[in-house]
N, C-alpha and C positions, 0 to 999 in steps of 0.2 A: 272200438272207439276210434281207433288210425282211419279205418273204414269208414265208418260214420263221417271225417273232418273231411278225406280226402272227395267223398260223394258231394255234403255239402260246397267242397271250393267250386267242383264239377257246376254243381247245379244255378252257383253264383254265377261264374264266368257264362253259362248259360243265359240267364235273366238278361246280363249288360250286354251281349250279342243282341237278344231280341231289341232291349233296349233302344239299341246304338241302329241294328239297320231296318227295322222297322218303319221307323218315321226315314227313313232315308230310302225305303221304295214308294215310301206315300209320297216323297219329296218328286220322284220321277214319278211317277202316277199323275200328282197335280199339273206337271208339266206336259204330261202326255195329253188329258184334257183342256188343258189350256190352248195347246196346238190346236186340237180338234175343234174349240171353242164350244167346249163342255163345263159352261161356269154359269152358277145362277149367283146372284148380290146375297143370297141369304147364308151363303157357304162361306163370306168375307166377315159377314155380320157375325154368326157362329163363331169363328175365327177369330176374332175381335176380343167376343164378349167371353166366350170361354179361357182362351188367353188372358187375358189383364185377368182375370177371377184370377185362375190359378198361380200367377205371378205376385201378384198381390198377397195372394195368400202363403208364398213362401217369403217373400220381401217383412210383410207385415206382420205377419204369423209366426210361422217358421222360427224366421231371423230374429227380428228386431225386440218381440213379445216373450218368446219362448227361451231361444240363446241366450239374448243377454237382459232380458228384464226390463226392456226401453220405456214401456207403460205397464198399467194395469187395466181391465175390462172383464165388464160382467160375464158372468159364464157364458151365456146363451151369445154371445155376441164371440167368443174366445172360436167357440163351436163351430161356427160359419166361417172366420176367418182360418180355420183348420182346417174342416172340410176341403174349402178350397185349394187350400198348399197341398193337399192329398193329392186331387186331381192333377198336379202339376208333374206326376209320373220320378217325382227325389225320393221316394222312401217317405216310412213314415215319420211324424212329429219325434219323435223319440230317439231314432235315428240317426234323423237330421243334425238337431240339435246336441246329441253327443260326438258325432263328428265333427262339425263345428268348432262345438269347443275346446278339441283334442286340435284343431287345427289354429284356433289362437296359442294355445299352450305351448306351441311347438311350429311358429309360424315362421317359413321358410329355411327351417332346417332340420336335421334327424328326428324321423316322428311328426311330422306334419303329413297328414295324410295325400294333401296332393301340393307337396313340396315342388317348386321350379326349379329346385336345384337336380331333379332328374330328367330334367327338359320341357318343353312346352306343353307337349303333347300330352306329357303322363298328368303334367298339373289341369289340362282339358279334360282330358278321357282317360286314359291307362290305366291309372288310378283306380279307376274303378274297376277292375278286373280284380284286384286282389281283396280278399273277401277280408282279409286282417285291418286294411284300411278304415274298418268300418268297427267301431270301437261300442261295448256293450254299453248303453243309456246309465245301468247302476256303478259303474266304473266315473264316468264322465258327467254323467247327470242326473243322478239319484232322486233329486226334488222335483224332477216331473213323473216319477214312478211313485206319489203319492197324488197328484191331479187327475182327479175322475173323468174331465173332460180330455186333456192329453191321453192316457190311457183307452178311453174309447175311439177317438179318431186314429190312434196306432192301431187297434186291432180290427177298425173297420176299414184301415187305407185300401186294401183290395178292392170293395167295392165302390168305391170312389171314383177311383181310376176307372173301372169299368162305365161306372155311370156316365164317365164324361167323355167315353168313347161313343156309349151307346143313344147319349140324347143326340149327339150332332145326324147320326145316324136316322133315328126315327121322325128327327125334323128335316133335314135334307138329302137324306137319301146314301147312295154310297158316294155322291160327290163331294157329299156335309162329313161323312166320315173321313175319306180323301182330305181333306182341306181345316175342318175344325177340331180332326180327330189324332191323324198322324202330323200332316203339316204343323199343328200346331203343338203338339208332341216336342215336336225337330224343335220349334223357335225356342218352347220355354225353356227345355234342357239344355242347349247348345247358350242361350244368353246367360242362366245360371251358370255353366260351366270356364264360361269367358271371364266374370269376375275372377274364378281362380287362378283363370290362366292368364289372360290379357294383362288384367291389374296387380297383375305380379314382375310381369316383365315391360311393358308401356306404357307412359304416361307420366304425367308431373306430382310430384311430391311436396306437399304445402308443408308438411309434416314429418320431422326426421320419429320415425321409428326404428323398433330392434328388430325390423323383416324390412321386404322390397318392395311393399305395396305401394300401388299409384293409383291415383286418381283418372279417368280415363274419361271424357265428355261420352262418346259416342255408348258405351256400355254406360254412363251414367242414364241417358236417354230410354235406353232399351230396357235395363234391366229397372226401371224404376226409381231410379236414384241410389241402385245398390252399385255401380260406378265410380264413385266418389270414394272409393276404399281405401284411399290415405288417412282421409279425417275417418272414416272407421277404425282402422288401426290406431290411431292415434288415442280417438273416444270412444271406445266398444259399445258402452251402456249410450249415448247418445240415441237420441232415437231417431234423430235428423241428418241423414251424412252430408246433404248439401247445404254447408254454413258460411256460400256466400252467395247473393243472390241471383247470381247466375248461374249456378250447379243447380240444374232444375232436378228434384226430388220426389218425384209423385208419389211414392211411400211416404214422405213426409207431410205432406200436403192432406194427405189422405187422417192420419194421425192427427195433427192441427185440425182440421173439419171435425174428427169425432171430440177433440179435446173440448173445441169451442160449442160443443153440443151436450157433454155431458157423458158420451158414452166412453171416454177414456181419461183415467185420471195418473197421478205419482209419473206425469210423462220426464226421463230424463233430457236434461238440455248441457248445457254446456258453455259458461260463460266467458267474456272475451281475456276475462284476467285467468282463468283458467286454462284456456288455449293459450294465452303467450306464457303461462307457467311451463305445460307442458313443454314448451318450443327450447325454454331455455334451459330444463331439466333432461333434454332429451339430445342438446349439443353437447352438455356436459359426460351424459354416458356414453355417448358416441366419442367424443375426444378419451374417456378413459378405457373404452374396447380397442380404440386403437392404440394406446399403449401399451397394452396386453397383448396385443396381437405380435405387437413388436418383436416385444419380450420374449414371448414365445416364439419367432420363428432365428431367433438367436440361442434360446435354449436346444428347439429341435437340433440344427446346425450343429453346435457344440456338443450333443448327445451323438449325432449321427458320427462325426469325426472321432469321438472317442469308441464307439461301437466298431465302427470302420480299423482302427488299430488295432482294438484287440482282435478283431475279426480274421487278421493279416498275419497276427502275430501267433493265432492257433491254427492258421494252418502250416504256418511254418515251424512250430513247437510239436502238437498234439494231432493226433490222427482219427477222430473223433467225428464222426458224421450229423449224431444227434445234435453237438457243439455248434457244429457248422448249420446244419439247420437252421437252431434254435436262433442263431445270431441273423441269420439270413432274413427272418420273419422279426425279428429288431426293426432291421434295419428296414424292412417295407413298412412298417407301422408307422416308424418316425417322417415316411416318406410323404404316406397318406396323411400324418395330422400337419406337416407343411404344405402339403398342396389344400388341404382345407383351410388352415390359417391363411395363406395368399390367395386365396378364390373371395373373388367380388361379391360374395353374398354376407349378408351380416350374421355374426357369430353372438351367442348373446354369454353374457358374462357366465355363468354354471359351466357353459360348453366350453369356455376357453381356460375355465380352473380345473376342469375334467381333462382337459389335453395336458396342462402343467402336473399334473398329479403321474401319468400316463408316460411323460416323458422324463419323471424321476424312479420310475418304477421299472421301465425299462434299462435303464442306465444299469441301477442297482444289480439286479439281476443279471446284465451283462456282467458289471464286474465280478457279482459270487460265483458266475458256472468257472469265470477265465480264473479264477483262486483254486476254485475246487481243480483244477484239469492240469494247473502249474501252467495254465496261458500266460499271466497277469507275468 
């Protein structure tokens, strides 16, 4: 079984290598033909249209339909809009969406699968190398392991992906492969990936949330209106992220077209007495985190100074190594949950009654070994 876990990590960190440089030799490739001026208009077109599919299809599909329930649509229509997110080279529906939502659960702190608090690059890519990242669909998302249509498009994503290597290929040759195949590989994964990262650490915030999400125009553009990730966070179930009319939204857009047609109905929205509810329900928890925050790094502080006494006081008493150990590893705990408490990332309330519980339990325990040892 050790075996079996440790082949599978193997064989993951595998996959995200091809992944990752793959489209990143198609990337020099294109470039080498481009020099050469080895380019026909149908290998942009390709490019184009297979592109926006498969974006679409994890903006619309993926996201917005499957995650969090933004609308509802006929099966055969579900089908095509999945398909497509297939094509897009993220994993399949199943996947997707319980990472997802293991990453609202837990968004920008312990347990967010590409958390910013481990730096830019791991909430871009890194991330993806560790196979735990990637959290089982009946853990996270149980109610798409009852959908016939989800369930198919997971066990057919393999050949999806291939498909949509291999049509640019038979319609333009190895430069349509080159160019509709991997180049466009590079775009969709790399602007998917930018949501996590970019809209994590740049951009304006309309919306005070319990994460650091922002709003970003230029990835609102690219990734289809999935840029706008403040009023995301903010309204999950929304199906609209851009809610002022200049956050241009083509996922949304697209959504409103089928709505006004019939082929999408139960579309969530979000009204304006609803957003300023939010706004002013969301200063009020922010003003009460940071009273807890307070509180706690004057608890830690006064834990650490009492740990630090007896700490002083048994090696001057007691000749005890395991003691001194034991205190030693106190006193780095108390140290890490003040440097989390003082770090610029927001703490959500559970995580800062988990540190006060942590910082009384420690205490405690200091005092019974220094009783037991006649430190005290």
């Amino acid at each position: 079984m050790k075996y079996s876990a440790r082949l599978q990590d193997t064989l993951h960190k595998a996959s995200i290598v091809v992944l990752v440089t793959a489209p990143l030799l198609g990337i020099a490739t294109a470039m080498i033909f481009a020099w050469q001026r080895i380019f026909f208009p149908r290998d942009l077109v390709l490019l184009l249209v297979i592109h926006t599919l498969a974006c679409m299809g994890i903006t619309v599909g993926y996201h917005r339909m499957l995650t969090h329930q933004g609308f509802s649509a006929p099966a055969w229509l579900r089908m095509i809009i999945l398909i497509c997110g297939a094509m897009a080279f993220e994993g399949t529906p199943t996947q997707w969406a319980a990472t997802h939502i293991k990453h609202h659960a837990h968004s920008d702190e312990e347990g967010d699968p590409h958390s910013p608090l481990e730096g830019f690059w791991h909430a871009h890519i890194g991330w993806l190398f560790a196979r735990t990242n990637f959290p089982e669909a009946r853990t996270y998302a149980p109610h798409l392991l009852q959908d016939p249509v989800v369930l198919f498009v997971s066990r057919t994503t393999p050949f999806w992906m291939a498909l949509s290597l291999f049509v640019p290929f038979v319609l333009g040759g190895w430069t349509g492969f080159v160019w509709a195949g991997l180049v466009r590989v590079f775009c969709t994964t790399h602007i998917t990936w930018s949501v996590n990262s970019v809209c994590h650490t740049f951009g304006s915030r309309e919306f005070e949330t319990t994460d650091a999400s922002r709003n970003h125009w230029l990835v609102g553009l690219l990734a289809y209106g999935e840029g706008w990730h403040n009023n995301h966070h903010a309204f999950p179930r929304n199906a609209f992220h851009g809610m002022r009319w200049w956050q241009v939204d083509c996922s949304g857009l697209f959504i409103r077209f089928c709505e006004k047609i019939g082929l999408m109905t139960e579309v969530q929205r979000v009204t304006p007495e609803a957003a300023e509810a939010q706004r002013v329900r969301a200063l009020r928890t922010r003003g009460t985190i940071e009273i807890l925050r307070m509180q706690l790094q004057y608890s830690a502080e006064s834990a650490q100074a009492e740990i630090e006494r007896i700490f002083q006081t048994s090696i001057a008493t007691v000749d005890d190594r395991t003691l001194h150990t034991r205190m030693m590893e106190y006193l780095q705990r108390l140290s890490e949950i003040r440097r989390s408490v003082s770090s610029p990332m927001f703490l959500k309330r559970p995580r800062l009654e988990g540190y006060a519980a942590q910082i009384q339990t420690l205490l405690e325990q200091a005092r019974a070994m220094a009783r037991q040892t006649g430190a005290a």
